[in-house]
C-alpha positions in Angstrom: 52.8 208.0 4.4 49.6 209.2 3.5 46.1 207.9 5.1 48.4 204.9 7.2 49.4 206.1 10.0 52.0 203.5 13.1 51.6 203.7 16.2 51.9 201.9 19.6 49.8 201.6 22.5 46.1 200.5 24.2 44.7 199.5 20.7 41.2 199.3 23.3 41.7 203.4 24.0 41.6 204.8 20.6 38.8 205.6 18.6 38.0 205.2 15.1 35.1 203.7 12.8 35.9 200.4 13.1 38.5 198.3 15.1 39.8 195.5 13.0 39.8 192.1 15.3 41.8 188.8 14.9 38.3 186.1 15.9 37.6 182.8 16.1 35.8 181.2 12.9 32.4 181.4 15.5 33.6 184.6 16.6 33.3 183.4 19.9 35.8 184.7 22.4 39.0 183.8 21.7 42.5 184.6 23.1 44.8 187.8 23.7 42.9 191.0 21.8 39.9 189.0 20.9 39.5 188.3 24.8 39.9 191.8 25.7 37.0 193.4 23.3 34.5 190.4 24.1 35.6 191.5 28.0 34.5 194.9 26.9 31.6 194.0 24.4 30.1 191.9 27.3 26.6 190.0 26.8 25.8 192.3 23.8 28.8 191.7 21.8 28.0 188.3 22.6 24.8 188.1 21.0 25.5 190.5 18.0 28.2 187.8 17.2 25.6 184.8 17.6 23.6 186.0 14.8 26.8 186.0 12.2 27.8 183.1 9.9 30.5 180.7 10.4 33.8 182.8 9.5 36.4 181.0 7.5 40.2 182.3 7.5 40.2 185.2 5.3 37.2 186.8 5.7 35.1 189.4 7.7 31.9 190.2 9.6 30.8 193.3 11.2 29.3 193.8 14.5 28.3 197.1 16.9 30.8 197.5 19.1 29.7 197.8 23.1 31.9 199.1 25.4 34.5 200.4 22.9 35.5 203.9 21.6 34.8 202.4 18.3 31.7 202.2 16.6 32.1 199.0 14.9 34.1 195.7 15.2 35.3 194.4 12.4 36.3 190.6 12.6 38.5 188.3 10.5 40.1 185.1 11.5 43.9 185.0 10.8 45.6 182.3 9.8 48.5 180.4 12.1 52.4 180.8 10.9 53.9 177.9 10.7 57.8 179.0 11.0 57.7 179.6 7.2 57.5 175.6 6.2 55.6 174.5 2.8 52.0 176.1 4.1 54.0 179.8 4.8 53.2 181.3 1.3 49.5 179.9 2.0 49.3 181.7 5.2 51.1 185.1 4.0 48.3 185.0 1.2 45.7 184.5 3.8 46.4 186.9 6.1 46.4 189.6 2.8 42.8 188.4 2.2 42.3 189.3 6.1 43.5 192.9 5.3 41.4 192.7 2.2 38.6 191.4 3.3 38.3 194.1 6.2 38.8 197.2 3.7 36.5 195.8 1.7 33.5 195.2 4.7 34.7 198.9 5.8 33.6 200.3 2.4 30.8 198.3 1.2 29.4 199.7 5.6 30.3 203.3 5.1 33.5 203.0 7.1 36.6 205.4 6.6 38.6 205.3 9.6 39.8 201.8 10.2 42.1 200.8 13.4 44.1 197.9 13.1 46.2 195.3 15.5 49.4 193.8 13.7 47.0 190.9 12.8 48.8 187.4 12.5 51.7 188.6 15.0 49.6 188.4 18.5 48.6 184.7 19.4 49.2 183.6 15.4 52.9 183.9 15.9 53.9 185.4 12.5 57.1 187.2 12.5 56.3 191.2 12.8 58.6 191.8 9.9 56.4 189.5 7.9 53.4 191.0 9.2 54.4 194.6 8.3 55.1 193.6 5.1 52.1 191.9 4.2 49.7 194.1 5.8 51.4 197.4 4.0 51.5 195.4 0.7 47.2 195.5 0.9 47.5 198.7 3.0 49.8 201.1 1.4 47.4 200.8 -2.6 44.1 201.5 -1.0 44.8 204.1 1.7 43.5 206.5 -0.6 39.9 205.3 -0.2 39.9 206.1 3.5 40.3 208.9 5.6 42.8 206.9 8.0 44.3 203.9 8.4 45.9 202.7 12.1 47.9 200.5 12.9 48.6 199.9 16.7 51.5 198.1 17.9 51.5 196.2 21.7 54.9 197.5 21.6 57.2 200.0 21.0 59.6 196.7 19.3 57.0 195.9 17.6 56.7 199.7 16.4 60.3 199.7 15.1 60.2 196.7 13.5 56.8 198.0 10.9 58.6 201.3 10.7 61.8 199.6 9.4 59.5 197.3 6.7 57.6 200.8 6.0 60.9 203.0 5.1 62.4 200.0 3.4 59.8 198.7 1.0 57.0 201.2 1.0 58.6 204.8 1.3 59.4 206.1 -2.1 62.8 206.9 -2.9 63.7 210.3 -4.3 
């Protein structure tokens, strides 16, 4: 697939323009990745992320990133799944306007490699399958504007499952 390329491993190890991280509306330091790269970002991170705007679910800011192999830090608050009751359609949208909202802040700052966790599927409990397939749905139109477009997996599972959503529903058939 061109421009997106899967993958699993240290999201923390691999470089790129701009990691893409799940934050908390203050983007204060939150939980799982979002606890790791404020770990790494330290006191600076800290106080780039003091000087942002509340961030409501859906949307993006961009901060340096200290301590990183990354130049920039790109964060968007994800929303929670809820097990697919009457708020799932609300919360698949939502998490498309995180993938959005990220491309979009990557472009508008002269970003074209982007490096992104399966947002939604860490801490935010939605189903990988359903993360794969919302994520590729944004992804898989716009790769074009970019030179490259990561994904990184925590796990090899996790790996399988986007590859299975990425040969199924976004690998043209001949």
């Amino acid at each position: 697939m061109k421009g997106i390329k899967l993958t699993s491993g240290d999201i923390l190890t691999i470089g790129a323009g701009a990691l893409v991280c799940p934050a908390h509306k203050h983007l204060i330091r939150g939980r799982g990745l979002s606890e790791q790269v404020f770990e790494r970002g330290g006191e600076a991170l800290e106080a780039a992320c003091a000087l942002q705007s509340e961030c409501p679910v859906g949307e993006a800011r961009l901060t340096r990133a200290y301590g990183l192999p990354v130049t920039y830090l790109i964060h968007t608050v994800t929303p929670q799944w809820t097990s697919g009751d009457q708020w799932g359609a609300r919360a698949l949208a939502q998490l498309g306007q995180c993938y959005t909202s990220a491309l979009d802040l990557a472009l508008a700052s002269g970003i074209r490699t982007l490096l992104f966790p399966a947002l939604g599927a860490g801490r935010n409990h939605f189903p990988h399958s359903l993360a794969a397939h919302r994520a590729l749905e944004v992804l898989v139109p716009r790769a074009d504007e970019f030179e490259q477009l990561t994904v990184c997996l925590h796990t090899r599972g996790a790996l399988a499952d986007w590859r299975q959503v990425q040969q199924r529903f976004f690998t043209p058939s001949l």
